[in-house]
MARZAFI-172692 format. One line per 3 residues: for each residue x, y negated, z negated of C-alpha. Coordinates in nm, 3 decimals. Layout:
// MARZAFI-172692
X/Y/Z  ...
***
This chain:
// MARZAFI-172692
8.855/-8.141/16.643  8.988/-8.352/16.327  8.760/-8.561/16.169
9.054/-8.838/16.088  9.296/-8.961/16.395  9.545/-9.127/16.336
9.810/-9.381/16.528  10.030/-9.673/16.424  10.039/-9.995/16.507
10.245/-10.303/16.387  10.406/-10.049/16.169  10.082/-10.022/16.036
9.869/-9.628/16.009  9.519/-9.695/16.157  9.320/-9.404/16.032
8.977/-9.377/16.206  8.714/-9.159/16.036  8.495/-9.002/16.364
8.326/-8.700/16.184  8.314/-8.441/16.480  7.936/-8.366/16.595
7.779/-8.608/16.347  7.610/-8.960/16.410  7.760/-9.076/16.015
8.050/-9.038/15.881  8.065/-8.809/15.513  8.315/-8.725/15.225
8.369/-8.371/15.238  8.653/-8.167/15.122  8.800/-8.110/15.487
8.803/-8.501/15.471  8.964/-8.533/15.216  9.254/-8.246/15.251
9.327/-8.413/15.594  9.378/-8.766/15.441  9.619/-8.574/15.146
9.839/-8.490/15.463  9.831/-8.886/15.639  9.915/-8.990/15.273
10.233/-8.739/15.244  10.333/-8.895/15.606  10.279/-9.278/15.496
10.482/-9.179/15.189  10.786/-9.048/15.356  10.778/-9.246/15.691
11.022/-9.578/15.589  10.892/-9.747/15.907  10.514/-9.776/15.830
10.398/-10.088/15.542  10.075/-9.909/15.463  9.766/-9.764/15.609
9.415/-9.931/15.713  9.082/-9.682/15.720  8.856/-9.754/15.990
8.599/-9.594/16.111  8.498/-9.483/16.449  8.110/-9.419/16.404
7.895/-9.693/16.515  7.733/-9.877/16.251  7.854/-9.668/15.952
8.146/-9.641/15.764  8.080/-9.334/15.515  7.723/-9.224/15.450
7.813/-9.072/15.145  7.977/-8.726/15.045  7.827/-8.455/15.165
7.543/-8.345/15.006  7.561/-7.974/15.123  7.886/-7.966/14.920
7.683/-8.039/14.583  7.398/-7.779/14.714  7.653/-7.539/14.733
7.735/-7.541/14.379  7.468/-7.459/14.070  7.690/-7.451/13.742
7.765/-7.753/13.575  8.131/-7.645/13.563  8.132/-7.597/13.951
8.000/-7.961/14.001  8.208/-8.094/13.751  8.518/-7.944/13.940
8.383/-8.081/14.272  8.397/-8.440/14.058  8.784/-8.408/13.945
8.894/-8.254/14.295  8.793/-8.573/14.430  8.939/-8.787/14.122
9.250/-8.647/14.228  9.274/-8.780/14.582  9.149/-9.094/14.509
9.345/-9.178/14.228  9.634/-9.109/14.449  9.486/-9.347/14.703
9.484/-9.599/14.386  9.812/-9.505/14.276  9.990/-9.524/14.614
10.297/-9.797/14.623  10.187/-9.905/14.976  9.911/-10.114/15.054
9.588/-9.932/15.153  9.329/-10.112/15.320  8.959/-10.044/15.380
8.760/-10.201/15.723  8.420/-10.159/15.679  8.147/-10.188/15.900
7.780/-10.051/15.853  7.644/-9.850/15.575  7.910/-9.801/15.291
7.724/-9.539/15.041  7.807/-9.348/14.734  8.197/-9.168/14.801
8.176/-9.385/15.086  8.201/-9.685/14.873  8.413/-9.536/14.584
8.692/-9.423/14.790  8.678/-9.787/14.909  8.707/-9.890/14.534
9.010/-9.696/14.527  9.183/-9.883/14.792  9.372/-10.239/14.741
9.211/-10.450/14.928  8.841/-10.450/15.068  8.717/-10.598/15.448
8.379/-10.602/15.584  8.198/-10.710/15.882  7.985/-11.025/15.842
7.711/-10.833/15.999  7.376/-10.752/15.857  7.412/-10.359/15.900
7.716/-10.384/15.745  7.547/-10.230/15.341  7.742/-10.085/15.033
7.570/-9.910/14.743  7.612/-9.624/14.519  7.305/-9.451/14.504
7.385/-9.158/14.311  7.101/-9.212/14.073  6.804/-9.118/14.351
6.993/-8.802/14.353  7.014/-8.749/13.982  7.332/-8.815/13.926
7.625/-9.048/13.824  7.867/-9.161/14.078  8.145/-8.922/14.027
8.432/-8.967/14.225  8.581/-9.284/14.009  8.268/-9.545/14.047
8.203/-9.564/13.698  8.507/-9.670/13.586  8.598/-9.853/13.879
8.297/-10.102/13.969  8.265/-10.233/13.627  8.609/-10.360/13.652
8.593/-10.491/13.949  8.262/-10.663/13.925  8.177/-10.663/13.550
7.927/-10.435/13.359  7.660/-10.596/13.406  7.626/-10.603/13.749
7.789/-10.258/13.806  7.521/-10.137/13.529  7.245/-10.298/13.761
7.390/-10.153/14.105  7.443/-9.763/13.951  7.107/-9.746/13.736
6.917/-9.898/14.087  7.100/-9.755/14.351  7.038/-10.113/14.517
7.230/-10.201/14.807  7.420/-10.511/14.881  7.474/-10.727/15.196
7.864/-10.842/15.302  7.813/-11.145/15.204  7.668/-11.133/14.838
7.946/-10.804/14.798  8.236/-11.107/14.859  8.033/-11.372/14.671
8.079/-11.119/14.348  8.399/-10.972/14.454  8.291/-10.657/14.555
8.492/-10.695/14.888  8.785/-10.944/14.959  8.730/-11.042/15.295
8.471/-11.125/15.571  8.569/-11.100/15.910  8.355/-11.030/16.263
8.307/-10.607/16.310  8.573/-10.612/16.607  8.832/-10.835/16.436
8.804/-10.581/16.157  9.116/-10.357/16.259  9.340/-10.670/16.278
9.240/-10.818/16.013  9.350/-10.457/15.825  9.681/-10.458/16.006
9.743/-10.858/15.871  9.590/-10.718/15.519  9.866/-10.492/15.540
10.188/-10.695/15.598  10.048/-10.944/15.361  10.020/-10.711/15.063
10.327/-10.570/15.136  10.532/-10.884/15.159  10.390/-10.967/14.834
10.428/-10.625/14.650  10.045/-10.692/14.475  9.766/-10.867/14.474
9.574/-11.052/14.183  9.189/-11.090/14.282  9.019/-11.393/14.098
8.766/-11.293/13.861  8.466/-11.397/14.012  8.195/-11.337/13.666
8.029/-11.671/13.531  8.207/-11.812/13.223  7.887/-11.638/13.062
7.950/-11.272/13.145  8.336/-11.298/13.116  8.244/-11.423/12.717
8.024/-11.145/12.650  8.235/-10.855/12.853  8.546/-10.918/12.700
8.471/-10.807/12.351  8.364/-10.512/12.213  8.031/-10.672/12.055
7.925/-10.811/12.363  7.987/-10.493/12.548  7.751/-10.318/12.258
7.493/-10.568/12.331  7.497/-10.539/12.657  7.510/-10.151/12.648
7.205/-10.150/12.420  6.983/-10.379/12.627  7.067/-10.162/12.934
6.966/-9.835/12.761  6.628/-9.977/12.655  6.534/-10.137/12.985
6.624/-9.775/13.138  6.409/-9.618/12.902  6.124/-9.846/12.905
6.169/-9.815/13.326  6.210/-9.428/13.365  5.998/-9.306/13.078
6.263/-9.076/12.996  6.169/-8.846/13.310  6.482/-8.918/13.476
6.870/-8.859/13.252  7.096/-9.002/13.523  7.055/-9.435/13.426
7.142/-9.322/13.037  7.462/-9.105/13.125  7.521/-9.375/13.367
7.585/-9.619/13.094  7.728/-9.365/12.887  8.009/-9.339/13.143
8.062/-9.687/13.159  8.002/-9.764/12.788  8.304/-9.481/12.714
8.548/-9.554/12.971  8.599/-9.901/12.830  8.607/-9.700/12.474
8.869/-9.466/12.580  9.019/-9.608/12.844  9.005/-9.521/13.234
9.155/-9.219/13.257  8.969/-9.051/13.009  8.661/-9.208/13.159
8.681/-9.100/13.470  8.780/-8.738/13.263  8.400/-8.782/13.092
8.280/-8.900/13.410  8.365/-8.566/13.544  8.201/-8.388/13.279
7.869/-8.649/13.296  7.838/-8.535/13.640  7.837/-8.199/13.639
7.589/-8.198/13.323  7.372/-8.390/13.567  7.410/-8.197/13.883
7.275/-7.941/13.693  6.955/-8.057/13.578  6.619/-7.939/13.737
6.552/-8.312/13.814  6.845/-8.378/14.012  6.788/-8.021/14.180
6.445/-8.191/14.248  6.566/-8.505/14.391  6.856/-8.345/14.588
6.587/-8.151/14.802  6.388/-8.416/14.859  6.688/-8.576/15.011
6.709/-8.285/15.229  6.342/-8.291/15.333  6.385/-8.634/15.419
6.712/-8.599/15.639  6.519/-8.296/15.777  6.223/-8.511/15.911
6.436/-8.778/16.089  6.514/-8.535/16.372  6.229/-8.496/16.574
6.124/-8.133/16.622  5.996/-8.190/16.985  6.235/-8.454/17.095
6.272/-8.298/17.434  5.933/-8.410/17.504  5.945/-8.764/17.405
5.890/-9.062/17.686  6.076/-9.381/17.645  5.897/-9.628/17.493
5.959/-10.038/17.518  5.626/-10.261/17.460  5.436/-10.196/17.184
5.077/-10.356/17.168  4.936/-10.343/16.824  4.594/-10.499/16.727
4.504/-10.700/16.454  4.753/-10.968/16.272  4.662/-10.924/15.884
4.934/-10.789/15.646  4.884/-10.427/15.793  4.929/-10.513/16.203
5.202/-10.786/16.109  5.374/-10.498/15.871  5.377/-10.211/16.209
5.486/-10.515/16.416  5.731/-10.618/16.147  5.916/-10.269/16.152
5.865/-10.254/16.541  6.089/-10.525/16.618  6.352/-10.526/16.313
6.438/-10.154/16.308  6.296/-10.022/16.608  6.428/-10.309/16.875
6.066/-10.303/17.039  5.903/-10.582/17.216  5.571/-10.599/17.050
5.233/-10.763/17.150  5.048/-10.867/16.830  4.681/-10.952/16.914
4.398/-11.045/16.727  4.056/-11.217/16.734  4.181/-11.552/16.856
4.545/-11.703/16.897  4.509/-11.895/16.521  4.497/-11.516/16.386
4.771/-11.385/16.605  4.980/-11.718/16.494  4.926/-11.579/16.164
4.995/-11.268/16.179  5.348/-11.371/16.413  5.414/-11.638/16.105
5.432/-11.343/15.833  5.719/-11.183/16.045  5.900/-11.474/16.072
5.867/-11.628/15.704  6.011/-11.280/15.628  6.311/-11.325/15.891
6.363/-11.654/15.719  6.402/-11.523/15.364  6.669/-11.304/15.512
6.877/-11.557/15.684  6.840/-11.793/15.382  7.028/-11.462/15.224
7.236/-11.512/15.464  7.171/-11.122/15.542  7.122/-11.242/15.923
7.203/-11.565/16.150  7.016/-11.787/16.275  7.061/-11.667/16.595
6.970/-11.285/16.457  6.663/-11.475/16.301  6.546/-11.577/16.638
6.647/-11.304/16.884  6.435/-11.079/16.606  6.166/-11.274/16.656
6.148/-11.327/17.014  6.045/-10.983/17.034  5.648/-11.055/16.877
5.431/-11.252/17.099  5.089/-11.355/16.966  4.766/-11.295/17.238
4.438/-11.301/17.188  4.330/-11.051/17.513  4.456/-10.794/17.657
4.556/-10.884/17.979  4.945/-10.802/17.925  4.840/-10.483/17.792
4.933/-10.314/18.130  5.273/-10.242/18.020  5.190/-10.095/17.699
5.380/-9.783/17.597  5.169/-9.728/17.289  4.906/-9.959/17.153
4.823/-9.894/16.762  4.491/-10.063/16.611  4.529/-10.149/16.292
4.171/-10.297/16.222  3.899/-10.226/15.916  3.807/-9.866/15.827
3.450/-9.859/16.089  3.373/-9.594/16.270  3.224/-9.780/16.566
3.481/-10.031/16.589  3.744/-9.804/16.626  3.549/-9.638/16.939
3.466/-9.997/17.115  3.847/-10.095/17.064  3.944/-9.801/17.223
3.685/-9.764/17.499  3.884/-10.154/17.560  4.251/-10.019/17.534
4.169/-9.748/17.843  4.011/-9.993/18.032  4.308/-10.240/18.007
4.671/-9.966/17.934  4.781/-9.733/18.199  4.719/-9.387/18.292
5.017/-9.244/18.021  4.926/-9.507/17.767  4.951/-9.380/17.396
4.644/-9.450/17.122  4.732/-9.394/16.790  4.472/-9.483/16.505
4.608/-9.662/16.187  4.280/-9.507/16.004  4.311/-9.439/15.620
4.069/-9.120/15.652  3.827/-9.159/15.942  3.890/-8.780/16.140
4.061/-8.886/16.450  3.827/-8.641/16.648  3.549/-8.858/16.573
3.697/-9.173/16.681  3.814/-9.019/17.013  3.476/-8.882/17.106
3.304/-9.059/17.414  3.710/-9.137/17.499  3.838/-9.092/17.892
4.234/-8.969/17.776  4.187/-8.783/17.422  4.501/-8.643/17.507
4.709/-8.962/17.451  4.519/-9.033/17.115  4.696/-8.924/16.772
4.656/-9.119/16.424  4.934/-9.285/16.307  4.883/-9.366/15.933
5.122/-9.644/15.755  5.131/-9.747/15.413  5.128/-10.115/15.235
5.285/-10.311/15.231  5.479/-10.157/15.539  5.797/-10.287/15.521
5.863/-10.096/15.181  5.640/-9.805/15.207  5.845/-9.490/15.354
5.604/-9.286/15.485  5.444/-9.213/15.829  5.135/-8.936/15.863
5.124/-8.852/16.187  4.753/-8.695/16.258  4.687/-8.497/16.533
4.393/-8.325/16.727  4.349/-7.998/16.932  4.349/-8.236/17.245
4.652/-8.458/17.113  4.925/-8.356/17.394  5.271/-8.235/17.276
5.442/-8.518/17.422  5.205/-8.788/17.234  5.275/-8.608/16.953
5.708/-8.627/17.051  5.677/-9.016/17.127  5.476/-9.101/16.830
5.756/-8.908/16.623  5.993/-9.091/16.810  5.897/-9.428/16.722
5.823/-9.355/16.363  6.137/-9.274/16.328  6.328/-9.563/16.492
6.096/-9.767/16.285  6.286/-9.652/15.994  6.001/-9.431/15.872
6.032/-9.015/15.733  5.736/-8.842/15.936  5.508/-8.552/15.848
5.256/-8.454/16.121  4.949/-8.292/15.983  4.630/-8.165/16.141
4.285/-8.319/16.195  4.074/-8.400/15.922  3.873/-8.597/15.702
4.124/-8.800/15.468  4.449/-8.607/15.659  4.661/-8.509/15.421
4.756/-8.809/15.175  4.455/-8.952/15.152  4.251/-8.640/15.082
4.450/-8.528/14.768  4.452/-8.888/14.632  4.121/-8.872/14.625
4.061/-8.595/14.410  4.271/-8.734/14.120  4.110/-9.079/14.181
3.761/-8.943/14.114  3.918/-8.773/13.826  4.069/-9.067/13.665
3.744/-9.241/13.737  3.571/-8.923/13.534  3.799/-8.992/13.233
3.663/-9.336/13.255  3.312/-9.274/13.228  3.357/-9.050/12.951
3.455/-9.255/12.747  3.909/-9.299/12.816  4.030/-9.689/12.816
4.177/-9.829/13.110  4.517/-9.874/13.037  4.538/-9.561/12.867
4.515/-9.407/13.178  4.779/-9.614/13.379  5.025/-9.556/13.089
4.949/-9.225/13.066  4.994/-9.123/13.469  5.299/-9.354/13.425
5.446/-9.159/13.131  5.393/-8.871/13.381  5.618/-8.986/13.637
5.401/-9.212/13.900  5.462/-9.518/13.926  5.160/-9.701/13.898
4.852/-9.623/13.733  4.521/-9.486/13.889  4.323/-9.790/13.749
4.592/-10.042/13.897  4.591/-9.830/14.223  4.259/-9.841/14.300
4.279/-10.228/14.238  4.560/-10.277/14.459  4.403/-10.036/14.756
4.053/-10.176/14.673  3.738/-10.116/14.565  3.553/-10.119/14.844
3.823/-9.901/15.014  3.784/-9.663/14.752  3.410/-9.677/14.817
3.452/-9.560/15.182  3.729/-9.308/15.106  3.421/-9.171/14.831
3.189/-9.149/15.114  3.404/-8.990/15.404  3.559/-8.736/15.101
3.258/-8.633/14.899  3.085/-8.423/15.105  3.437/-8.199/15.201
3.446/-8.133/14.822  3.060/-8.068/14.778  3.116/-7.745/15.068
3.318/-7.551/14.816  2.993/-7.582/14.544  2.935/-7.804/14.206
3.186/-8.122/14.301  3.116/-8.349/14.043  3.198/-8.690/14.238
3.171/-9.055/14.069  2.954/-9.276/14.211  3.132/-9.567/14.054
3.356/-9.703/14.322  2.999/-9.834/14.481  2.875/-9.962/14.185
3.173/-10.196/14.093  3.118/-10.307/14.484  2.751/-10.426/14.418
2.857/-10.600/14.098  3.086/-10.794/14.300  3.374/-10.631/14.223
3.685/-10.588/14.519  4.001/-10.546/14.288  4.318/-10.748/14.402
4.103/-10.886/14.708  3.879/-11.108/14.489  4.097/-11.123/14.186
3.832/-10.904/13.997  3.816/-10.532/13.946  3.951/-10.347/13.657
4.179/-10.589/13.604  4.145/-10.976/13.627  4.434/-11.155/13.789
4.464/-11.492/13.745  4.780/-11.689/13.935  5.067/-11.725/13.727
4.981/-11.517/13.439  4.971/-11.124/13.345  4.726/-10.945/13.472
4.437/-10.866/13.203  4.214/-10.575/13.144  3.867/-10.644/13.266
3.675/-10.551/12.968  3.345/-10.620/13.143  3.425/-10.320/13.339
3.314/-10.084/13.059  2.957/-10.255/13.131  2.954/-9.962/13.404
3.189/-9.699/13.236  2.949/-9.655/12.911  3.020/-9.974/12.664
3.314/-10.096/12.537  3.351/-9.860/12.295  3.639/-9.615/12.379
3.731/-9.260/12.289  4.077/-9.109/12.488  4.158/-8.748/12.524
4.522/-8.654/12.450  4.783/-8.777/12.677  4.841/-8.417/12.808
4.513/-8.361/12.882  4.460/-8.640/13.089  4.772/-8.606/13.258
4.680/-8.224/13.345  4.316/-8.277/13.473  4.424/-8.593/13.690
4.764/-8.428/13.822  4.632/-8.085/13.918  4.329/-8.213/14.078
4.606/-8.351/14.307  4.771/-8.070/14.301  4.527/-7.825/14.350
4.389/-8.033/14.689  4.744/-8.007/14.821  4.737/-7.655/14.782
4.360/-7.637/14.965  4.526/-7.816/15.236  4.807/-7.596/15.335
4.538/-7.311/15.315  4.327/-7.498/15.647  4.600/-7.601/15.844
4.596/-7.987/15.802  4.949/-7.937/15.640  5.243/-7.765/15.866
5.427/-7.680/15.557  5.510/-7.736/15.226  5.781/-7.966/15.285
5.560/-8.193/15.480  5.315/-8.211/15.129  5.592/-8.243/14.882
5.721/-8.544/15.152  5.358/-8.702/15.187  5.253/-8.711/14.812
5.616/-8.891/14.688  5.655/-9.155/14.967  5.288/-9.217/15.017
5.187/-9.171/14.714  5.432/-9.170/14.441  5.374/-8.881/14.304
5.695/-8.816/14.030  6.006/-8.769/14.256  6.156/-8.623/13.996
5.899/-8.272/13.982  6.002/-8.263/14.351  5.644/-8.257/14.503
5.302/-8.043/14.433  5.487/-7.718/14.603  5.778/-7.759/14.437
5.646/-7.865/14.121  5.407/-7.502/14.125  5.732/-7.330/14.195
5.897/-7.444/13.873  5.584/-7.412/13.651  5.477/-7.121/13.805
5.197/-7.067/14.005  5.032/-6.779/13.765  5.072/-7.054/13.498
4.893/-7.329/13.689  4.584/-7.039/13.790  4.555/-7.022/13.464
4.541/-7.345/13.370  4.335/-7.404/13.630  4.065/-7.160/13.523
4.080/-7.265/13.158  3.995/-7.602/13.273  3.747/-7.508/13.519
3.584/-7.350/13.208  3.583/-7.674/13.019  3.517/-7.923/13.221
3.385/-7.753/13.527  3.426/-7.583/13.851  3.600/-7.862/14.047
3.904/-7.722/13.887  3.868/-7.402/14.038  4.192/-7.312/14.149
4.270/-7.251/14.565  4.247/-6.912/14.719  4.605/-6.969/14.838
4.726/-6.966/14.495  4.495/-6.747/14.308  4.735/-6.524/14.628
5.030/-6.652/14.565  4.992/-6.546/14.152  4.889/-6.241/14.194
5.167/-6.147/14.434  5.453/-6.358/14.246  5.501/-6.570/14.546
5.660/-6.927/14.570  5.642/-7.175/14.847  6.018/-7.221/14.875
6.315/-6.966/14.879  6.529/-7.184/14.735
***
């Protein structure tokens, strides 16, 4: 089957990219042999004005090139030849005297979007799945195939600079508002809007785009002292951003910064050679199989199992139920019953969705009519007396035991027979809320992050009772909600929540002896998360941290002398909630910075301060976290170590960059990190004692991954 078919029309070559067995299109180098061929037959056939790439995938244009293509290849001289084999087509495609025209509809990504930037003339759907971005840098990388050297010209520096060093992605209509694409038309006018594209460069032999840069940017782009300034600022915001832990946003404006040195062809020649220096790194090796794990857990492992879901009830409206609803209805197309206490709470709850809907349409990212369709699908109740055609109902109310058993003792008594329970606890076991319950089979914990909409991550929990097919549909919506699942076994704290816990009590440790609050942040941040501890455990709150303390502590305290800090319910006596009252380790006051709560020492030994080295703080927090992960693929709550490299980065930040706990002990080596362990363990005591699993694994010279 050919992944490119071709036909004419109007004396015009439609090419329609319909990669054979795959839901997205990608660049690979089948691709891109198969278009050399339609370009030899464009250039010899005298009856056909130019050529207009379409594609034939449903909501996607090009995903990207194909990442197995960069797997494939380990030397920096292999990936920098995989860079120039594609400069080579495309500058052909740039180079070509008849008109080439793009149609774009759906997501437009990386090679995707600079083979686009190779063609004359740019069309996109108005429609709000229609996306471009090249985001090369969350792999490590540069954009290779031309999109250094191209996008700055096109757009300016500064804004190219800002799209490569972000990966950010842009809507149709900000991409023509800067002059990223030429034209805006409706996704099934898009071929004849191509075919017109097509007669009307070729009657005209070129086309001149405006420059679409404010007076501003064209005064400082245009000269070579500007462009330094510019070049500089860039370099220290990237620094300042990544810490240094990641080389891709530097060589990203080192590619820019010498292609308008040099000129573009030896720019994209460097570009070639910034790439493959890159693809080599550890950190984009690191990155590029997270990418993989990700992909990996958006196909459900049991999909032949999963039921069809439609109505979604979800209970309680505050910025967690609102968030599940949120994602229920934008991404997954579900209609959605959002109930709380009373209707005024509900109304609430429905308002956050639709204040959020508004900000997009005011982006002009969706219609009104989008806007309102979306919304139509979230109805506000206040009882459960529509519940009967539930498919899945997820609670999403405080962290209490009892609660959680009365709500659901109400859900069976209300929901049908095949009527899924899932659990939005943060670390109750879900055993223990489905005790006393008439269907523990249809009962699983579903565990999202805040704020929702942004957060990744989905930890699906799951009993001995939890049937397969609960399991399947709960999978099933996560994904369609635009979430990357891990499903974990029973437990107290799961997975995520258990190994934050650890490094939390940690950080709190360092405290008490005597470290300074931001210290800590900065140093954890200098490590590669990107928060702080202290500013986490003000965001999550106090008195969340208080209850995590209480459910965790005595899990630890089995293995022998735990030293826990009592701390967390301390501050919560003294009044203190964290973000929730304004007041914990930090005091935020609207409009300004937040401050340091230097009060807080009051309870962390006087104000006084002594820190530890960096290193040493980063080392006992980190492996703490580390070390839990570890103790958790030893019982069985994790499935693999995939799933735990997955849950700590897009739960819980932990540095993408190392590539997760399991990968991260593969690079350092596991015999190293023993011994690290036990040296610590020695210092300051046994809670660093290292797991069983990889006191093992060091002895045998084992690693977690084969590759």
């Amino acid at each position: 089957m050919n992944y490119l078919n071709f036909t004419t029309k109007n004396s015009v070559a439609i090419i329609t990219l319909d990669q054979p067995g795959e839901k997205v299109n990608t660049l690979n180098e089948a691709m891109m042999e198969e278009f050399s061929g339609f370009l030899d037959k464009l250039e010899s056939d005298k009856q056909l004005k130019g050529m207009v790439l379409i594609s034939g995938k449903k909501d996607n244009f090009i995903a990207g090139a194909d990442i197995e293509m960069f797997k494939a290849r380990q030397t920096a001289e292999e990936i920098e030849q995989l860079s120039k084999d594609g400069h080579f087509i495309l500058n052909r495609i740039e180079d070509f005297k008849k008109p080439i025209i793009v149609a774009i509809h759906g997501s437009c990504m990386g090679g995707g979007l600079e083979l686009s930037l190779a063609c004359h003339y740019r069309i996109a759907s108005n429609h709000s799945k229609t996306v471009l971005a090249l985001p090369e840098v969350k792999l490590g990388i540069l954009p290779g195939t031309g999109g250094t050297q191209r996008l700055p010209r096109l757009i300016g520096i500064q804004k190219a600079l800002m799209y490569m060093m972000t990966g950010k992605s842009i809507f149709a209509r900000p991409a023509k508002k800067i002059g990223l694409v030429d034209e805006l038309t409706h996704k099934d006018a898009l071929e004849e809007a191509g075919i017109a594209a097509v007669h009307k460069l070729s009657a005209s032999g070129s086309f001149k785009r405006k420059d679409k840069r404010s007076f501003a940017e064209k005064l400082l782009e245009s000269n070579p002292i500007g462009r330094s300034v510019i070049f500089s600022q860039a370099l220290k915001k990237a620094e300042a951003q990544t810490r240094e832990n990641y080389p891709a946003p530097p060589k990203i404006i080192e590619a820019v910064k010498y292609g308008y040195k040099h000129g573009k062809e030896k720019g994209l020649k460097n570009e070639s050679r910034l790439f493959g220096e890159l693809g080599a790194t550890p950190e984009s090796r690191a990155l590029v199989n997270l990418f993989f794990g990700m992909n990996g857990a958006k196909k459900n492992p049991l999909q032949q199992h999963v039921k069809k879901v439609q109505n979604i009830g979800i209970l309680g409206a505050g910025l967690m139920g609102s968030g599940i609803a949120d994602v229920s209805i934008n991404k997954g197309g579900y209609k959605v019953l959002l109930k709380d206490r009373d209707l005024e709470s509900a109304a609430k709850g429905e308002k956050l969705i639709w204040d959020s809907l508004e900000a997009k349409r005011k982006k002009r990212i969706i219609s009104s009519f989008q806007r309102d369709q979306i919304a139509s699908r979230v109805t506000g109740v206040d009882s459960y007396t529509h519940f009967k055609k539930a498919d899945i109902v997820i609670e999403a109310v405080f962290e209490d035991l009892e609660l959680k058993r009365n709500i659901l003792a109400e859900v069976e008594a209300f929901t049908k027979e095949d009527c899924i329970f899932a659990s939005n606890t943060s670390s109750l076991p879900i055993s223990d809320i489905t005790k006393n319950a008439k269907r523990p089979q249809n009962i699983i914990g579903m565990h999202y992050f805040s704020p929702v909409q942004k957060m990744p991550l989905l930890e699906i929990i799951v009993t001995d009772q939890t049937a397969e097919w609960v399991t399947a549909t709960a999978y099933n919506v996560g994904v369609k909600q635009g979430k990357t699942v891990i499903v974990v076994n029973d437990g107290p704290g799961f997975y995520t929540t258990r190994i934050l816990a650890p490094y939390m009590n940690e950080a709190l440790l360092l405290l008490e002896e005597g470290a300074s609050i931001d210290f800590l942040d900065k140093s954890m941040k200098d490590f590669g998360f990107p928060v702080g501890p202290m500013a986490l455990f003000d965001e999550v709150g106090i008195d969340v941290g208080a209850h995590v303390a209480d459910t965790m502590t005595p899990v630890f305290n089995q293995r022998g002398a735990f030293r826990s800090s009592n701390k967390a319910h301390e501050l919560l006596e003294a009044g203190y909630l964290g973000r929730k009252n304004n007041k914990g380790l930090f005091l935020y006051e609207p409009g300004k910075k937040k401050q340091i709560n230097k009060k807080i020492y009051t309870h962390f030994g006087g104000s006084s301060r002594n820190n530890p080295s960096a290193r040493t703080a980063q080392h006992r927090i980190a492996f703490m976290m580390i070390n839990e992960a570890a103790f958790c693929l030893q019982e069985n709550i994790l499935r693999s170590p995939t799933d735990g490299d997955l849950g700590a980065i897009l739960g819980l930040g932990f540095p993408p960059f190392i590539g997760g706990p399991f990968r991260y002990l593969d690079r350092f080596g596991v015999d190293h990190f023993v011994d690290m362990m036990n040296d610590m363990a020695e210092k300051f005591g046994p809670r660093f004692k290292p797991a069983p699993i990889l006191v093992d694994y060091a002895k045998q010279g084992k690693k977690f991954y084969s590759a």
